[in-house]
N, C-alpha and C positions, 0 to 999 in steps of 0.2 A: 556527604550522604544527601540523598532527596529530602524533598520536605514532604509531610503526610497531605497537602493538595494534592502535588505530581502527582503521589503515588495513586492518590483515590482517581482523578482524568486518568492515569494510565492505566488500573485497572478498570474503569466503566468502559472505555473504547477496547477493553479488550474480554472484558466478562460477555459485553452483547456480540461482540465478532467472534466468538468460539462459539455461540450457542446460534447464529446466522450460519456458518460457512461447515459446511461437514467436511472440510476434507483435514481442519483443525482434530476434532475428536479421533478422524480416521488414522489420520498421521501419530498422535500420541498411543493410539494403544498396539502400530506397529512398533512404535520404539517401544515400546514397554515389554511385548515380546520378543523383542529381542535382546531385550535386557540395559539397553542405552541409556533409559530415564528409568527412577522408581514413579514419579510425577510429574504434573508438568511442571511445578516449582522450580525444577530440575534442568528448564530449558533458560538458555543464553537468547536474546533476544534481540538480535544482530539491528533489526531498524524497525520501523511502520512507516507505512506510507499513506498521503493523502492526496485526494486529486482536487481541485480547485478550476473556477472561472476566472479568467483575466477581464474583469469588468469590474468599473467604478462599485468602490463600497466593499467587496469581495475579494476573489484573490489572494495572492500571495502575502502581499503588502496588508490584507486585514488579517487572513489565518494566521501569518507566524509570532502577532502580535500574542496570543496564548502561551505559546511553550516560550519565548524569547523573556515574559515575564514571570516564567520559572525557570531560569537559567543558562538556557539552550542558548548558542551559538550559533548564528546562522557562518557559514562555510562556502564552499565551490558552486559557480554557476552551474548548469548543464543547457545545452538545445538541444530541439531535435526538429530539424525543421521539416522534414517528411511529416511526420504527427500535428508540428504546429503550436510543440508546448517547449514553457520554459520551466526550469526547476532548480531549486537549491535544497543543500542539507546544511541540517543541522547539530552541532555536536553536543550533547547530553553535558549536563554539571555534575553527571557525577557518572563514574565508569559501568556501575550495573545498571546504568539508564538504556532504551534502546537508542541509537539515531534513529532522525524525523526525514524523512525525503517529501517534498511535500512541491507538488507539478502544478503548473497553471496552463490550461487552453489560452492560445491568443487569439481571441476571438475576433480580434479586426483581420485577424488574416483571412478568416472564411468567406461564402459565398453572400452573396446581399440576402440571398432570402436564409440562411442558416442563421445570420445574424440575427436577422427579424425575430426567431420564431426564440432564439437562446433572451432575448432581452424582454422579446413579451413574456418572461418569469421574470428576468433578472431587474430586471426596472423596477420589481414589486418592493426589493430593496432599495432604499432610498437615502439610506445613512447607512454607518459603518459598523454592524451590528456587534460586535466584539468590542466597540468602544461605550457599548451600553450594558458589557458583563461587567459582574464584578469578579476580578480572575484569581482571586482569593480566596472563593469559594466551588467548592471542588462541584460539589452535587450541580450547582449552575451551572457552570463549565461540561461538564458531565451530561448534561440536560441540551443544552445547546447546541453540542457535538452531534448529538440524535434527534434535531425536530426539525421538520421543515423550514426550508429559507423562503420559499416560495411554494403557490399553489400546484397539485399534483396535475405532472403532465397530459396530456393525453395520448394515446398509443397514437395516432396520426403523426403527431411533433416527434416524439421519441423515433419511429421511422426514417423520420425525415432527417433528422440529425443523423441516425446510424448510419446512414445512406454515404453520410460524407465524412463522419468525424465520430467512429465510435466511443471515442474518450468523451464526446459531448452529448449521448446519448447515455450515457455512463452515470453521467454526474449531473444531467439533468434530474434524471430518478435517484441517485443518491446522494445526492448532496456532497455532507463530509463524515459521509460513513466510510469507514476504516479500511482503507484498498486491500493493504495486507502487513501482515508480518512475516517475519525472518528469524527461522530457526539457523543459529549458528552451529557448524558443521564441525568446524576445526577444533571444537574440546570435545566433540562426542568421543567415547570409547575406540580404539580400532580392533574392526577396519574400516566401519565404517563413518572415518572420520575424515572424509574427504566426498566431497561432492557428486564423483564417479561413480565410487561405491554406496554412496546410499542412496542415489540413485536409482540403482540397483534392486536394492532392498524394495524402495518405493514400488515400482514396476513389477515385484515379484511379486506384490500385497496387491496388485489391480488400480493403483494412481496413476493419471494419466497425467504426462508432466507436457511442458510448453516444449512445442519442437521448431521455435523459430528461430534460426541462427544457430540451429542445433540445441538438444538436451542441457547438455554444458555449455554456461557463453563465462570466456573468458577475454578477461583484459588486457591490455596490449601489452602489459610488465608479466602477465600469467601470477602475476598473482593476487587476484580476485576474482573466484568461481563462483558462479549465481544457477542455479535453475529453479522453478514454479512450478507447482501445481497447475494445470488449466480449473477457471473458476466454473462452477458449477452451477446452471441454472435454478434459478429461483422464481418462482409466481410471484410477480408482480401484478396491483393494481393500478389504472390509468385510470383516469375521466374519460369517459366516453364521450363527453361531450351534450348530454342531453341529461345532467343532472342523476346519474349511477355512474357506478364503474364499469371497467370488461379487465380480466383477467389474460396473461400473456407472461411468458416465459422472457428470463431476462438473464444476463450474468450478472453473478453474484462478485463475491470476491476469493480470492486463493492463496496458498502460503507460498511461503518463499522459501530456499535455502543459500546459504551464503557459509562461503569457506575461505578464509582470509590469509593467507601465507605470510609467512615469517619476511619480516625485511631482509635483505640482504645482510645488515649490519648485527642483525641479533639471530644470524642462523646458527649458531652455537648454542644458545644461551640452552640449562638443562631445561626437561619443561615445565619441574616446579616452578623456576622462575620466569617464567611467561606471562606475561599482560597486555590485555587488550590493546597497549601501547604499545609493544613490540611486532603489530599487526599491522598489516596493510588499511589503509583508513582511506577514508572516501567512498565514491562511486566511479565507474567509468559508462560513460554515454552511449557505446555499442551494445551492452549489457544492459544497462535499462529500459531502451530503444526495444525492445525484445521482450522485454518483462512486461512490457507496458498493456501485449498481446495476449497476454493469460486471461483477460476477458473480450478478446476480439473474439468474433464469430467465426475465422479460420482458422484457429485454436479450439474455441467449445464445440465446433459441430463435429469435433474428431469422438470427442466424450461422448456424444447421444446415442 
């Protein structure tokens, strides 16, 4: 079982990202009339995701230091080198845990002046700040997760980064706020217990899902079915630069759906006895590659 830390980190990053992202609320009380969930207690929690800078102090190498000292197992590489980012997952210590997918920018890949403008924040960091939590304590951890790493950007910079690298314009303004979560598909009720069909559902209630690579992005074994929400603008504050803010429309973040098929070797088994283990595990890099786009701007400008 988890320990009561985990569970307090894993619910703070997830009490503030349902009460940030509306299509969380929107999505549970379509399952609810449909009769899928009585709650959301109700719901399997396939992964969360985090997005990360690859720069000194930061990054992979400091974020996964948190969950890795509550259990978590870091797992399979992924690239994607169109995007520019690296990523690993991570597997949960105990099986009602979510997986952690958790991406870093390579930020030496970028342009010289992208560079400049990502380090005049990230420079503000100067040590390893996770090696100054104490990750024993939840509320800390919890705290830390949601407050700035660096000063707020200003709508000029943020620009300038979308221009080139909207993962970097992403996470310039959010930090290591919570990308998304993943309702798992494959224990919901049938029939819609498959990615197709609740899809379906989704689209018939007014969600607009990600149409990059197609609605449904599947795996090259087919048996790992992913689609998203497109994430939803939110009002964001910038520095304007002259000591106030200016107000400007940003993406937010969006939910995920994932639908895991039965291994080959356990496609028998009745489905009482079905576990998490008997399930396709991992990610696959075409499918992320894809997912990554539920807050690009040729995903959200479909939503406005």
């Amino acid at each position: 079982m988890s320990s009561p830390t985990l569970n307090r980190i894993l619910d703070g990053l997830m009490d503030r990202y349902r009460t940030r992202v509306p299509d969380v609320n929107r999505v549970l009380d379509i399952m609810k009339s449909a009769e899928l969930i009585a709650d959301y207690t109700d719901i399997e929690n396939d992964h969360i995701a985090f997005r990360t800078m690859g720069v000194p102090h930061l990054g992979i190498a400091s974020f996964e230091k948190i969950f890795v000292h509550h259990g978590y197992e870091r797992r399979d590489a992924y690239h994607f080198d169109g995007k520019k980012l690296d990523a690993f997952w991570y597997a949960p210590p105990s099986p009602e845990l979510p997986r952690i997918f958790v991406s870093e920018l390579r930020v030496n890949d970028l342009s010289a002046d992208v560079q400049a403008i990502i380090r005049s924040y990230t420079d503000e960091v100067t040590a390893d700040p996770v090696d100054r939590l104490d990750l024993d304590d939840g509320d800390a951890v919890d705290e830390f997760l949601h407050r700035p790493l660096w000063r707020s950007p200003t709508l000029q910079d943020f620009q300038a980064l979308a221009a080139e690298s909207e993962y970097a314009s992403w996470v310039i303004y959010n930090r290591y706020y919570l990308n998304h979560f993943t309702i798992s598909i494959h224990n919901l009720p049938a029939p819609y217990n498959t990615v197709e069909r609740f899809n379906t559902l989704l689209e018939e209630n007014g969600v607009v899902l990600n149409e990059s690579g197609g609605k449904a992005k599947v795996s090259r074994d087919g048996l790992l079915i992913q689609s998203a929400s497109v994430a939803a603008m939110v009002n964001a504050e910038f520095d304007d630069g002259q000591g106030g803010t200016v107000t400007h429309p940003i993406s937010g973040s969006y939910v995920e759906f994932a639908e895991r098929r039965l291994l080959a070797e356990f496609s028998t088994l009745p489905p009482a006895e079905i576990t998490r283990a008997h399930r396709r595990d991992g990610f696959e890099t075409a499918n992320a590659d894809r997912i990554f786009e539920s807050t690009y701007s040729t995903e959200t400008g479909r939503s406005q």
